[in-house]
N, C-alpha and C positions, 0 to 999 in steps of 0.2 A: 368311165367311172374312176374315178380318185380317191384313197382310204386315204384319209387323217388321221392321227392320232396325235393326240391334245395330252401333255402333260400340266395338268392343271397345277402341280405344285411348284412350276417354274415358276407361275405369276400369279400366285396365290398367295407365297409367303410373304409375309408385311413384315416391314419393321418391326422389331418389339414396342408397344406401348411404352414401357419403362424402360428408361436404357443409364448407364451412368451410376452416380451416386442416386438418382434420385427412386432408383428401383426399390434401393433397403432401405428407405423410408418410405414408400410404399409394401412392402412385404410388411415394416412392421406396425403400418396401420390396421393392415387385414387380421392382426394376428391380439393386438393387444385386449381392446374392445370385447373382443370375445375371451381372454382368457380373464379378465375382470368380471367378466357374468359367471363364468366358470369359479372363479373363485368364489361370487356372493353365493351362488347356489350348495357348494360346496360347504361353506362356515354357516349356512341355515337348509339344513335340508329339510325341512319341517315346513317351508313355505306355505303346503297347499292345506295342512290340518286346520281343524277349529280355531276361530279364534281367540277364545281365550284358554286353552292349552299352548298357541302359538305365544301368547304374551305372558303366558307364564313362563314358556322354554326362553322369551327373551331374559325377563329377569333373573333366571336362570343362570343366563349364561351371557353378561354384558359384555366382557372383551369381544367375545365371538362376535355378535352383533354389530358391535361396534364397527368391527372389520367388515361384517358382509356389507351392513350400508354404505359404508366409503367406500368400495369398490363397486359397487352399483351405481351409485351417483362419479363415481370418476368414467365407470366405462359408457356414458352416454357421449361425450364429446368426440371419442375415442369411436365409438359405433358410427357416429357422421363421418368420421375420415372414414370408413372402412366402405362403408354404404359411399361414397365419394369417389375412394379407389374401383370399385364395381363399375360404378355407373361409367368412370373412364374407360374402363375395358371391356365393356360392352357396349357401349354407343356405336363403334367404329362397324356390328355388322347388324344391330338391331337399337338403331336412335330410338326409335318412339314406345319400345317398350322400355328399355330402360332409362328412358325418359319419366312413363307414368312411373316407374316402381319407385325412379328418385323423388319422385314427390311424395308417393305413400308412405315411405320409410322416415321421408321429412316428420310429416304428420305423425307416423309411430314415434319418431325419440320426444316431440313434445308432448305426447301422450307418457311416454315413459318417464321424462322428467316430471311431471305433473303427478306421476303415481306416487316416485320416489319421494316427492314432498310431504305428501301425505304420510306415507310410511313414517317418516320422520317423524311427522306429527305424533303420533300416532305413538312411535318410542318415546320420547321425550314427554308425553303424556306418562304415559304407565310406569317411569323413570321418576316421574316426581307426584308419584304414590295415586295416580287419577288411572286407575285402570279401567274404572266403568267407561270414563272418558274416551280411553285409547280405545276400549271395543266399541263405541259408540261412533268415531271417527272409523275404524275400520269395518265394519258393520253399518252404516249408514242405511237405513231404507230407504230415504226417499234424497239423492244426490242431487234433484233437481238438473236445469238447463244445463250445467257446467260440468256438475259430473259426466251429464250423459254425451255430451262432447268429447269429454277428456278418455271415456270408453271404444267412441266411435273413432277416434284421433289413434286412440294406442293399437285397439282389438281390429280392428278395419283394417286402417295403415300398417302394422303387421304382417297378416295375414296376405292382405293385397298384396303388397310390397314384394312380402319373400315372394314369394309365387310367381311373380313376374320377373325380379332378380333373376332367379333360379333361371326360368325360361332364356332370359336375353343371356346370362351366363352359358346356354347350354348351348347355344347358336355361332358363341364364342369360338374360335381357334386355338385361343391364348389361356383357354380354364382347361385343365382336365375333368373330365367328366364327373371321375371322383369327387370335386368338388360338387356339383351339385345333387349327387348321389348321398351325399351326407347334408344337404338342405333342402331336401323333401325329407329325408329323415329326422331333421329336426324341429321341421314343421309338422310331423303326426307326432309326434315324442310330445314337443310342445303345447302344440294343441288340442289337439283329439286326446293324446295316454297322459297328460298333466306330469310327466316324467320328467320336469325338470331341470336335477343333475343330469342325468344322462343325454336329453335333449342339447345342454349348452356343452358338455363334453364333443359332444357331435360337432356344433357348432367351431367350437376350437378346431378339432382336429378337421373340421373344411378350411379354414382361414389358415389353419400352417400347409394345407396340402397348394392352398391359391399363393401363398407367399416362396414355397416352394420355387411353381412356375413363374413368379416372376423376377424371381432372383437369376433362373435359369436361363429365362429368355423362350419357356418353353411355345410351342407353337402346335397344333396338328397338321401331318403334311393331308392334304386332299387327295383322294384317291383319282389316281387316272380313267381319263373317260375318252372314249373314243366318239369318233362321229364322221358320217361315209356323206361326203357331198355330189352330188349327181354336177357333169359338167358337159 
């Protein structure tokens, strides 16, 4: 009889994913994306009220506006790199899920550009004096084919998306856990509690906890396992 013991962290530790200069432009793709939704949510916190109290608080208050929609429409390009940088760092021990979450997340940011357009609409209506217009655009009953696409593309692919992230992130070496401790957090905030601020707040502080780790190089070491071979 022969006792083994197997240090699994001798030949467990990989390479860092990011090494170099090219880390901190990775850290600061995880990080921007989300602090532009943090900003828009931030300069309209009123997002989920009625909507024509919403279009009032708009004319209300146009600089503000103004700010939150450009930062929402900046941090969509910004959210592909991030969703980008994930999918790199988590393929290497869960390919096929973070395989599917990268294509839901695809599907969410063309959902989410396609809202933001609207939205648009929707100002720039009630900005040159068509407010029935703007709540008629944002109030739509009946979206037809296209709306209900751009629904299934954003609310679906979302949903899916993080959810799967989160998993192939948790499977990770290279994430601390924290991170995806704060994205189930901000997938009930978001969707289930309609908490918005607070939800992309969350959001942020997961993307500076991941950019963190990969500034660092960080890693989890494996816990040692033993194993008794009969001979």
């Amino acid at each position: 009889m022969t006792i083994i013991v197997e240090d699994a962290s001798a030949g467990s530790r990989q390479r860092p994913v990011f090494t170099g200069r090219v880390r901190w432009v990775a850290a600061l793709l995880v990080t921007v994306g989300a602090a532009l939704q943090a900003v828009e949510f931030l300069l309209e916190p009123g997002g989920n009220q009625a909507t024509a109290n919403r279009i009032a608080w708009w004319l209300a208050h146009p600089d503000r506006i103004a700010w939150s929609k450009a930062a929402g429409l900046l941090a969509v390009p910004f959210l592909i790199g991030q969703f980008a940088m994930m999918f790199t760092i988590a393929r290497r021990h869960s390919r096929r899920i973070a395989t599917a979450a990268a294509a839901f997340l695809t599907a969410a940011m063309t959902g989410l550009a396609a809202i933001q357009g609207l939205e648009m609409a929707a100002l720039w209506s009630a900005r040159a004096g068509h407010q029935d217009a703007a709540k008629a655009i944002l109030d739509t009953s009946d979206p037809g084919i296209p709306g209900a696409v751009v629904l299934v593309l954003f609310l679906g692919g979302a949903l899916f998306g993080t959810v799967l992230i989160n998993i192939a992130l948790w499977r990770s070496p290279y994430v601390p856990r924290l991170v995806v401790v704060l994205g189930v957090s901000f997938v009930i905030m978001d969707f289930a509690l309609q908490m918005g601020v607070a939800a992309h707040l969350g959001a942020l502080a997961a993307g500076l906890v991941l950019a963190w780790a990969i500034v660092t190089g960080y890693a989890r070491t494996p816990h040692k396992r033993q194993s008794v071979r009969a001979h």
